[in-house]
C-alpha positions in Angstrom: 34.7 220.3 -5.2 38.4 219.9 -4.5 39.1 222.2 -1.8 43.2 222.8 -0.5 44.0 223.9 2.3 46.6 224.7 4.8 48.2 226.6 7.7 49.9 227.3 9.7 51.3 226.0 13.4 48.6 228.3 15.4 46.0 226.3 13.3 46.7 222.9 12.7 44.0 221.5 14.9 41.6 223.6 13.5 42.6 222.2 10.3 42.3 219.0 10.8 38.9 219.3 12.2 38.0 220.8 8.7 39.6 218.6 7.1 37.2 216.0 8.3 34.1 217.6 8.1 35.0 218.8 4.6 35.6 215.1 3.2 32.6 214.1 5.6 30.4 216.6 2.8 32.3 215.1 -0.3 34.8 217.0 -1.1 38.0 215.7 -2.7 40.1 217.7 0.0 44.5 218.3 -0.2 45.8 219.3 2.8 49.1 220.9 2.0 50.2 221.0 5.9 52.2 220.9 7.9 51.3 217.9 9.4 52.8 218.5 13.2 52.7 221.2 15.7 56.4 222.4 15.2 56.4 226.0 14.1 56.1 226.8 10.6 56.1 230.3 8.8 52.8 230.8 7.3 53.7 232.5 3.7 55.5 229.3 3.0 51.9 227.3 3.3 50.2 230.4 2.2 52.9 230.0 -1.3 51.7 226.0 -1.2 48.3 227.1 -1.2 48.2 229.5 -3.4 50.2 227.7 -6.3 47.1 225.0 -5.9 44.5 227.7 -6.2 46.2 229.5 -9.0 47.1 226.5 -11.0 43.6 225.0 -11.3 44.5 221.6 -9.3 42.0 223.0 -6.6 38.7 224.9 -7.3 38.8 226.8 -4.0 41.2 227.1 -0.8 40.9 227.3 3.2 44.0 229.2 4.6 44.6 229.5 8.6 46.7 231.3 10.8 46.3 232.7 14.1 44.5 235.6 13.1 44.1 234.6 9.3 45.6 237.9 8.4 49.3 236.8 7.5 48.4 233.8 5.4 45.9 235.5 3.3 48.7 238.6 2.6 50.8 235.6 1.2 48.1 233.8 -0.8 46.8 236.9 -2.3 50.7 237.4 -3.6 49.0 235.1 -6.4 47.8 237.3 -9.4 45.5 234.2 -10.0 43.9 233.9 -6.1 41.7 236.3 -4.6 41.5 235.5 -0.7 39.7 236.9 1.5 39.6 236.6 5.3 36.1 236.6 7.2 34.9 236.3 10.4 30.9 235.6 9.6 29.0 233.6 6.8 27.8 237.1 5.3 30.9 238.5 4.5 32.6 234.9 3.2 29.1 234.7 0.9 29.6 238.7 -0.3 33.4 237.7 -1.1 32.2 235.3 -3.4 29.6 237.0 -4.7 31.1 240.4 -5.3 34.8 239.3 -5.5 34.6 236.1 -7.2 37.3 235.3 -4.0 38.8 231.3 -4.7 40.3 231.1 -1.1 38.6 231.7 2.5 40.5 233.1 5.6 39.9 232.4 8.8 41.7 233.4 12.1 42.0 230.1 14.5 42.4 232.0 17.4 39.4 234.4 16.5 36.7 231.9 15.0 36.1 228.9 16.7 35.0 225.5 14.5 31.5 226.4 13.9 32.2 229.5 13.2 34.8 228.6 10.6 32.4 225.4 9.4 29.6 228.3 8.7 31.9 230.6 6.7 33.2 228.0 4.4 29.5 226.2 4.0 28.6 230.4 2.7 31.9 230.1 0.7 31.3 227.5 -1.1 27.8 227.6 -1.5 27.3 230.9 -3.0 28.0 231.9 -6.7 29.9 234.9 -8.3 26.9 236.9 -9.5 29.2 238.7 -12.5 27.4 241.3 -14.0 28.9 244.9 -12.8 31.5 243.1 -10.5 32.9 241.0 -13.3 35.2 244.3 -14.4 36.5 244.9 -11.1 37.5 241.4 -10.7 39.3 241.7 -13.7 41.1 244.9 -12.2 42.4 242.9 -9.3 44.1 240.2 -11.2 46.2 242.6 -13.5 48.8 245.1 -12.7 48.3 248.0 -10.9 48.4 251.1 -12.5 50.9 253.2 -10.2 
């Protein structure tokens, strides 16, 4: 699968370690950055990532921050990316299955490396299951009705 992913300074070691064990398990993996630990504002790689994810050059996307909040407000800016930020395997499997989600979220200062390595195996693993959810999905890329 090709996977992007990025983050922000709060997560870059926790990046790279995915980084490796994502390749390790054959994925074609872009890492959009930032590539030191000078501090970076997160909607700019949340923007980066989300440009990947919405364009079609990457299938699904792994966006970091401290808490994983901020960068998934920015990648979710994207009419085309649905992200959502977990904490545990079920809820990253139920955003796939129910939300058809195309980027994970995790927190670096609130998961630790297993943790995050369990979420995205659930992520990627699981399948949207359509059906009834297929019409909201649609909902949540289009404009709001307000």
């Amino acid at each position: 699968m090709r996977i992007a992913i990025a983050s922000d300074h709060s997560a870059i070691d926790l990046k790279a370690e995915l980084v490796g064990w994502l390749t390790g398990e054959g994925h074609e993996v872009t890492d959009l950055g930032p590539q030191g630990d000078a501090r970076v504002d997160y909607p700019d790689y949340g923007y980066k990532l989300a440009a990947q994810v919405g364009s079609g050059r990457a299938e699904r996307g792994v966006a970091l921050c401290g808490s994983g909040i901020g960068i998934s407000i920015a990648v979710n800016r994207n009419p085309a990316c649905r992200c959502a930020l977990v904490h545990e395997p079920v809820s990253a499997a139920l955003s796939r299955e129910h939300n058809d989600a195309n980027v994970i979220a995790l927190g670096a200062r609130l998961v630790g490396l297993d943790a995050a390595k369990r979420c995205i195996a659930a992520f990627l693993a699981t399948e949207f299951a359509g059906g009834r959810h297929g019409p909201r999905v649609e909902k949540l890329g289009a404009a709001p009705a307000c």
